[in-house]
C-alpha positions in Angstrom: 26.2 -40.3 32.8 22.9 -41.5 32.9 22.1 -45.3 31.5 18.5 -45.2 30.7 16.9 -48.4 29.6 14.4 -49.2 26.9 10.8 -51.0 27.1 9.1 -51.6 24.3 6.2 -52.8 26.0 5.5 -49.3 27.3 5.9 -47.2 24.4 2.5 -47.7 22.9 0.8 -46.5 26.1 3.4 -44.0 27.5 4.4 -42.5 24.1 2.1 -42.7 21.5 -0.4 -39.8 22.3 2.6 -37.3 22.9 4.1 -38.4 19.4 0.9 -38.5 17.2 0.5 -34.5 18.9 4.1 -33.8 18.1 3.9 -35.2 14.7 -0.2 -33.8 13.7 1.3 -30.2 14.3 3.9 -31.1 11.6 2.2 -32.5 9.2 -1.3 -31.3 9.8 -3.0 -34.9 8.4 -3.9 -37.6 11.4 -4.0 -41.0 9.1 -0.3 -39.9 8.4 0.6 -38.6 11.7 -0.9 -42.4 12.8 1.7 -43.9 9.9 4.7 -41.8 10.9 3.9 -43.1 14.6 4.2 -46.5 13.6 7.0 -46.4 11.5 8.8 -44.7 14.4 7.8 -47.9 16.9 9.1 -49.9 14.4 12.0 -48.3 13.6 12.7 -48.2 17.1 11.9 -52.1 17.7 15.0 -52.2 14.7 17.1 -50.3 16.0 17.2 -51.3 19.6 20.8 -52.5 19.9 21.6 -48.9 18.8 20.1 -47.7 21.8 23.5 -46.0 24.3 21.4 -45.8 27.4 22.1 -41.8 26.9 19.4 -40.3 26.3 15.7 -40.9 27.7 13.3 -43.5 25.8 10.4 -40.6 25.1 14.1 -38.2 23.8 15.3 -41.3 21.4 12.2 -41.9 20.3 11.4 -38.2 19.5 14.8 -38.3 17.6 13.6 -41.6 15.4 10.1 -39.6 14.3 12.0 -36.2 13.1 14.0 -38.3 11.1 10.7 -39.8 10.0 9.2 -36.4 9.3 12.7 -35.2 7.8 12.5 -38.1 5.4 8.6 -37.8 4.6 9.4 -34.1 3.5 12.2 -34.8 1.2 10.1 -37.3 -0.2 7.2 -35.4 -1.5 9.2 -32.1 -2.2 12.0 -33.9 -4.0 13.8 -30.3 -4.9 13.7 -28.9 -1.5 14.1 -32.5 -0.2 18.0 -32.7 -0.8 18.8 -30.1 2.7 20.0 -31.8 5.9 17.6 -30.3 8.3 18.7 -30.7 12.3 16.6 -30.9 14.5 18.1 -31.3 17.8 16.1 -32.7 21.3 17.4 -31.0 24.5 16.2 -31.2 27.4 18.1 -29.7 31.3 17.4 -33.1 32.6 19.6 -34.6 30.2 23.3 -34.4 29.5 23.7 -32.2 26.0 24.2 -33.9 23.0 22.6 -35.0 19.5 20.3 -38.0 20.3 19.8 -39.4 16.7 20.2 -42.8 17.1 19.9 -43.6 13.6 21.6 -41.6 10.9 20.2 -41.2 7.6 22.7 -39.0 5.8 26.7 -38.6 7.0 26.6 -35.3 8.5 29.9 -34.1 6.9 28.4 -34.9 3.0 27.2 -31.9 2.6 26.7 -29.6 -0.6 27.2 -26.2 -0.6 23.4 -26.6 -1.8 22.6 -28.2 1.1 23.7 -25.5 3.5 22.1 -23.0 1.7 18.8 -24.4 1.5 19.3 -25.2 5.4 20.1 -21.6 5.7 17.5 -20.6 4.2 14.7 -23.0 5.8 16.1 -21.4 9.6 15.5 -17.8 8.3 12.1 -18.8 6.9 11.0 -20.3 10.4 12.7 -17.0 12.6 11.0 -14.9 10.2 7.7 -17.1 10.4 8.1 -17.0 14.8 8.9 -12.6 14.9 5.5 -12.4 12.9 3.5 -14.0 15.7 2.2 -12.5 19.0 5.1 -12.5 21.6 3.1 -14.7 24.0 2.6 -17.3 20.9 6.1 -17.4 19.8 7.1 -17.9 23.4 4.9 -20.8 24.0 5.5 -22.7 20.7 9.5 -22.0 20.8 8.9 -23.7 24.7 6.7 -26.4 23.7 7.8 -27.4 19.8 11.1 -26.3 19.5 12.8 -26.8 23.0 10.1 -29.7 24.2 9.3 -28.4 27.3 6.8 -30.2 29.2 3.2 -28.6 29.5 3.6 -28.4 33.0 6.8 -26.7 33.5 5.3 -24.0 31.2 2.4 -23.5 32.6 3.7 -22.6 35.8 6.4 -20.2 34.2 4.4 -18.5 32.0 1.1 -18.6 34.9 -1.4 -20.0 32.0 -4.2 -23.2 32.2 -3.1 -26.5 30.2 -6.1 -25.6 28.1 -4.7 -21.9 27.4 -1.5 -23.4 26.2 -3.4 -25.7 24.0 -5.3 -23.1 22.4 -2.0 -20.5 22.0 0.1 -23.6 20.6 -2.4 -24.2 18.1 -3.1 -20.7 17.2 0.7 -20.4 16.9 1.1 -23.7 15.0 -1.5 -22.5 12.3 -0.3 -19.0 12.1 3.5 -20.7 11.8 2.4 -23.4 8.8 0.4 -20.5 6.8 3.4 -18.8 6.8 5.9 -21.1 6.2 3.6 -22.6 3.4 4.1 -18.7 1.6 8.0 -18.3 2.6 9.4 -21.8 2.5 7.5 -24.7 0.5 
């Protein structure tokens, strides 16, 4: 089992660009993309003790922030707020497993509201990905939902770092219009 190790010190210049671009495409405003940054850092800077040594810095991290986004979501849509939604971080270069650090709600108090509502948010988002282009939801289900590095799809998918960046934002617009009309 790995044992990674933690470095504060880093995180604002290994980290920060790659969480600001994971957060702006899920909550499409940049002063609180910057806010949910922060309160990730500093979440993180609480929480270090909680740190296992399992999972990657960047993967822990990542975990921290959807929690953040989770919890930024319930807030401002208080009756669609109540659902647990999972969001799980894995990678192949890691051992499997759920990488939240820091638990907001016990997984096992859940309403029979609850699951519904989560239910219901994963068909809106399957229905939202088999409306787009196959090429877009291919890219955005490698890139937002499985975090694949740009890199690594690139070379599988034999597109420039720019073309992903233009078909993951294409996809990402397409994906919040439509969730906005099915979901929220």
């Amino acid at each position: 089992m790995p044992n990674h190790q933690i470095d504060p010190n880093k995180w604002i210049d290994s980290y920060s660009d790659y969480l600001f671009n994971f957060t702006i495409s899920r909550v499409n405003d940049r002063d609180l993309a910057k806010d949910l940054v922060q309160e990730t850092f500093f979440a993180g800077l609480k929480s270090m003790k909680n740190f296992k040594g399992e999972a990657s810095e960047r993967t822990w991290l990542i975990s921290i922030l959807k929690r953040k986004i989770i919890d930024y979501y319930r807030k401002i849509n208080s009756n669609k707020g109540k659902a647990e939604v999972r969001m799980n971080y894995n990678s192949s270069s890691e051992s499997e497993g759920d990488w939240l650090e820091e638990r907001v709600a016990d997984p096992f108090d859940k309403t029979a509201e609850d699951s519904l509502e989560n239910e219901e948010l994963g068909d809106a988002i399957y229905n939202c990905l088999g409306k787009l282009p196959e090429k877009q939801a291919t890219v955005f289900k490698m890139k937002t939902i499985e975090g694949i590095d740009t890199e690594t799809i690139c070379n599988e998918l034999n597109i420039t770092a720019s073309n992903l960046w233009v078909i993951i934002h294409r996809a990402r617009t397409t994906m919040a219009t439509c969730m906005e009309k099915n979901w929220f």
